[in-house]
N, C-alpha and C positions, 0 to 999 in steps of 0.2 A: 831906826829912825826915831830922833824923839818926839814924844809928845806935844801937841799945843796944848793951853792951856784948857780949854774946853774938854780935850779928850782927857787928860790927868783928872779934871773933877769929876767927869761922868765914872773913870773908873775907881773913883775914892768914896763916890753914894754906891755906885753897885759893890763895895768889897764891904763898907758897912750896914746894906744891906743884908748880904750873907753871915756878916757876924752876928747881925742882929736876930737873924730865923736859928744858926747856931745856938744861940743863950737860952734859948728856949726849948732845947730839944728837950730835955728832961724833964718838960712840964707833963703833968699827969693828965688833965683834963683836955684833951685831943678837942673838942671844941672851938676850946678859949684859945690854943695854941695855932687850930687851924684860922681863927680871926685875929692873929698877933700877927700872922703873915699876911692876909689877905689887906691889914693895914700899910704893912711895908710896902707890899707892892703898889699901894695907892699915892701915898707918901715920894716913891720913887717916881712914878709914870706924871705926876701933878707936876714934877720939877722940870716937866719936858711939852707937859700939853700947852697950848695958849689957853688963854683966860674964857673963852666961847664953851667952853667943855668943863665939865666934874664926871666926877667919879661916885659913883653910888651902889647900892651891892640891893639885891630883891628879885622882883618877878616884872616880865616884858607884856605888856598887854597891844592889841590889837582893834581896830576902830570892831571888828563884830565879839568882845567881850572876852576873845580865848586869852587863855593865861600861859608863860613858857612857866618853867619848870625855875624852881633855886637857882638864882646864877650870883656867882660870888663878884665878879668886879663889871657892873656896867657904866660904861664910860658914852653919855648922851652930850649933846649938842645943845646948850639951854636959847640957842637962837630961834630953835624951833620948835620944842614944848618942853616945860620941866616937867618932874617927876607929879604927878596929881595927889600922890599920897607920898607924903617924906617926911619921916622922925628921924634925926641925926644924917646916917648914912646911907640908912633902909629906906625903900620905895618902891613905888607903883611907875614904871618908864611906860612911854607910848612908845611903837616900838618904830614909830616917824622921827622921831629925835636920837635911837639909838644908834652909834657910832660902830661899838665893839662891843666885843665879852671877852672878858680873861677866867678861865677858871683854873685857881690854885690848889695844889697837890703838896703836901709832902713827900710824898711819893706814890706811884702813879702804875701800877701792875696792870697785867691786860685787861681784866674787869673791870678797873677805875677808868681805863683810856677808851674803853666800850663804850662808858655811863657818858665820858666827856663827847666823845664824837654821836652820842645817840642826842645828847639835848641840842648839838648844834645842828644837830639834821633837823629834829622838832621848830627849834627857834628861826630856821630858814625856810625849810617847807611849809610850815603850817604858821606862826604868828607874824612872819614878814612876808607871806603868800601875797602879792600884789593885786591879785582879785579880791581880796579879803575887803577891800580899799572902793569905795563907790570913786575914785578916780584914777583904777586902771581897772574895773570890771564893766567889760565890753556890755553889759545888760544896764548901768547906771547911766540915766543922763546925766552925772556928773563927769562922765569917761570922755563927753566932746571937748569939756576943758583940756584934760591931757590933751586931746588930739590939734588940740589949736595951740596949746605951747608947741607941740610937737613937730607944724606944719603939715600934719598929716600923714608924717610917715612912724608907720608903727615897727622899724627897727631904731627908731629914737624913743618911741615909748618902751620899748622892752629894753633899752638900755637906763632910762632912767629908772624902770623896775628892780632892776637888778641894783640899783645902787642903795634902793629903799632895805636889802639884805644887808646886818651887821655883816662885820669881819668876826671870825670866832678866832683866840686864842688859849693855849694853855700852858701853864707856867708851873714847872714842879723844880720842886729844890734839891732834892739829893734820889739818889738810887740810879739804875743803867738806864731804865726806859723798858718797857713791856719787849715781850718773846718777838711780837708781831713786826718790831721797829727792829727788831736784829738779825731777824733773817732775810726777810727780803721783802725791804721799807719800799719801795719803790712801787714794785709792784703793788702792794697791799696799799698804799697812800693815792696808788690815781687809783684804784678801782672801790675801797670802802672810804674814804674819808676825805667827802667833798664838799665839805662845811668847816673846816678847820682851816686856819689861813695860816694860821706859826705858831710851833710845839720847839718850848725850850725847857730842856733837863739844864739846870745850872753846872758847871763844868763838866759839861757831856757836849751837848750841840745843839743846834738851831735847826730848822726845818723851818722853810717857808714854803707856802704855796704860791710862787710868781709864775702864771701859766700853767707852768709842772714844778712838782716840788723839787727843793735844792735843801739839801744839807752842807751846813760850813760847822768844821769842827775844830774852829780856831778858838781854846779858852786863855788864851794869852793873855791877859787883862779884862778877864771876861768881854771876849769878843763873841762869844756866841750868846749873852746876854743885854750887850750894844747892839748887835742886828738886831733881835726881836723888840727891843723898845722902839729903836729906830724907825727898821721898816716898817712896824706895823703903826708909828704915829703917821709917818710919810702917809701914807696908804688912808690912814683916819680923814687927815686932812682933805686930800683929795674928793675919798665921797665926800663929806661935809659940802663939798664945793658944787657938787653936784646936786645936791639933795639941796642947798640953798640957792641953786640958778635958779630948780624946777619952782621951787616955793615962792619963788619971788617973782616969776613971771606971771604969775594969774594971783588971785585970792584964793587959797583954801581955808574952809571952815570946819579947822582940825578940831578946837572944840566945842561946837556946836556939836560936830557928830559923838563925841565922845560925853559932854558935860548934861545936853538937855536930853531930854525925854518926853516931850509934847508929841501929840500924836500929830499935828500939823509937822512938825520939824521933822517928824519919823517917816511919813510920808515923803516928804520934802527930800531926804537922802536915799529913800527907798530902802524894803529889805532887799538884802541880797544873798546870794550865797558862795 
């Protein structure tokens, strides 16, 4: 079947994408080479986001001050907070505005795919923990707000909790994929790695997390690098849409809680834990 035009250009930035992480293999300084990629992929994923969204690379903060760990591409919603701290690329995200994480590999052995699935267990359990939030911790009088967008019922507030959770992705360019993906991915994918949404090796496969994970190992014009752009912007969208009902049905005072420091306003939000 041929091509429409849309699909011909999507597969002409993703093959000079790959040319372009190719040109640089024989660069010395593993750094600059791992941020030569970490721009492609930005450069790539921009040509697909709407305009509501950037891309910015740093550390994910939380209304109670915890920090995530290095994350190389995060992709935030400026409809809902920008970045507090941003030189160039780098920044300080709130982690109510972020979308996603992609974190880029050259290649990706089972230590490296440890490190990637341990920051996104960290970046969900601990600085998108929805009690972290005096508007879903059941001790804040700010928790009644939720419950009146909510109607009162608290498996609508635990749904919008969950959508305050990025999607985590990871993106590597060349090699098979770790031991643990080759013998038996299925298995080890629903029971260690439950913060990962889509892991793509570039002409290898795709792995998405819908439900339960699926791998498609179609690299025919890089189709296993079209699913994980795709689905995982579909998917972006979507929360966004969700995370902007919640916001816009009531007032929140995302930066007050984060920007002031008065002991009145500190009161005012109460501590919490």
């Amino acid at each position: 079947m041929e091509q429409t035009l849309i699909q011909r250009y999507a597969s002409s930035i993703i093959s000079a994408l790959l040319i372009k992480a190719e040109s640089i293999k024989k660069m010395k300084h593993s750094l600059s080479k791992g941020q030569f990629r970490e721009l492609f992929i930005t450069d790539l994923l921009k040509k697909f986001l709407p305009h509501q969204f950037d891309i910015g690379s740093g550390i994910i903060v939380n209304q109670k001050g915890e920090q995530s760990h290095q994350t190389d591409l995060v992709i935030y919603d400026k409809s809902i907070l920008p970045p507090f701290i941003s030189e160039s690329i780098s920044g300080v995200f709130p982690i109510e505005s972020v979308i996603a994480t992609i974190e880029v590999k050259s290649t990706c052995p089972n230590n490296e795919f440890n490190k990637v699935n341990e920051k996104a267990n960290h970046l969900n359990n601990v600085i998108a923990d929805g009690t972290k939030s005096p508007y879903f911790n059941k001790n804040s009088s700010l928790y009644s707000n939720t419950l009146k967008i909510c109607d009162s019922k608290i498996e609508i507030v635990k749904f919008y909790e969950h959508f305050f959770k990025p999607y985590n992705g990871l993106f590597v360019f060349s090699g098979g994929g770790p031991r643990i993906l080759n013998n038996d991915p299925n298995l080890y994918l629903e029971n260690e790695v439950k913060n990962l949404f889509a892991i793509c090796y570039a002409n290898k496969f795709c792995w998405m997390n819908l439900d339960k994970w699926s791998i498609n190992r179609n690299v025919v014009n890089n189709n296993e690098i079209k699913r994980f752009i795709a689905v995982l912007i579909d998917n972006i969208l979507t929360k966004a849409y969700f995370r902007n009902s919640l916001l816009s049905s009531l007032h929140f005072d995302f930066n007050s809680i984060y920007i002031r420091d008065q002991v009145n306003n500190t009161k005012f939000f109460e501590i919490y834990s």
